[in-house]
C-alpha positions, 0 to 999 in steps of 0.5 A, spaced: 088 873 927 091 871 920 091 877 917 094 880 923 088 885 925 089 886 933 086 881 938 081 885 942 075 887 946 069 889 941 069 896 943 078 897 944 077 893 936 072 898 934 076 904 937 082 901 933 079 901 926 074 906 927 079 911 930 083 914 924 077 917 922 075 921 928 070 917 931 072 916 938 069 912 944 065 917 949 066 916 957 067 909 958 064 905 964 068 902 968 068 894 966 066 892 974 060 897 973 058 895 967 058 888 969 054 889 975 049 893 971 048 888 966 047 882 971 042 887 974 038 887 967 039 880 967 035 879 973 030 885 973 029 881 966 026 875 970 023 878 974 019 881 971 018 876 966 014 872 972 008 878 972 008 878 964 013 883 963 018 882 956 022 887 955 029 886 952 035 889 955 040 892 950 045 890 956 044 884 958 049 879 960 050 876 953 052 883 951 057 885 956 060 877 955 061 879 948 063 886 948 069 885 953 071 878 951 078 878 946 076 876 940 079 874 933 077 870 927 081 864 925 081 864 917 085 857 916 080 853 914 077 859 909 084 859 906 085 851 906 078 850 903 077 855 899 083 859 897 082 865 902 087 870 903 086 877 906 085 883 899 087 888 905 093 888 911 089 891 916 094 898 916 091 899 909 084 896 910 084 900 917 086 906 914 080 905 907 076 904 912 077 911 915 078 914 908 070 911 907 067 914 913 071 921 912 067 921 905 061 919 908 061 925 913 062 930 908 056 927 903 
């Protein structure tokens, strides 16, 4: 990233920024089983989609892809073309954003 903001998983990202204001991930899923279980989803999808059956899994195999993949985001073209620069770092970002949620949490 160009606002120096962590490479990580979705979930790892979310932890990071969501972290300094208590919010904690629950029991984790092991990454092979969560794989399976979304590939089984994927499957079940199909088949029953054969017999008129739709439904749409919350975890499928798109949404494991994204939620394991690192991610970051590339601002150079913004910043080229339209000047952008990050208003935050990503300590004080990260920590506005928890000061936000505590204040939510105690409305």
């Amino acid at each position: 990233c160009y606002d120096a903001s962590p490479w990580a998983p979705y979930e790892e990202f979310n932890l990071l920024l969501l972290g300094p204001a208590g919010i904690s991930g629950g029991p984790r899923v092991p990454p092979k089983l969560s794989a399976l279980l979304a590939w089984f989803n994927g499957v079940l999808r199909a088949v029953l989609g054969r017999f008129g059956v739709f439904f749409a899994p919350l975890l499928n195999p798109y949404t494991w892809a994204v939620a394991s993949t690192p991610f970051s985001v590339r601002t150079a073209k913004a910043e080229r073309e339209l000047g952008y620069r990050p208003l935050f770092s990503w300590e004080e970002a990260r920590e506005r954003t928890a000061g936000w949620l505590r204040q939510l949490d105690g409305a």
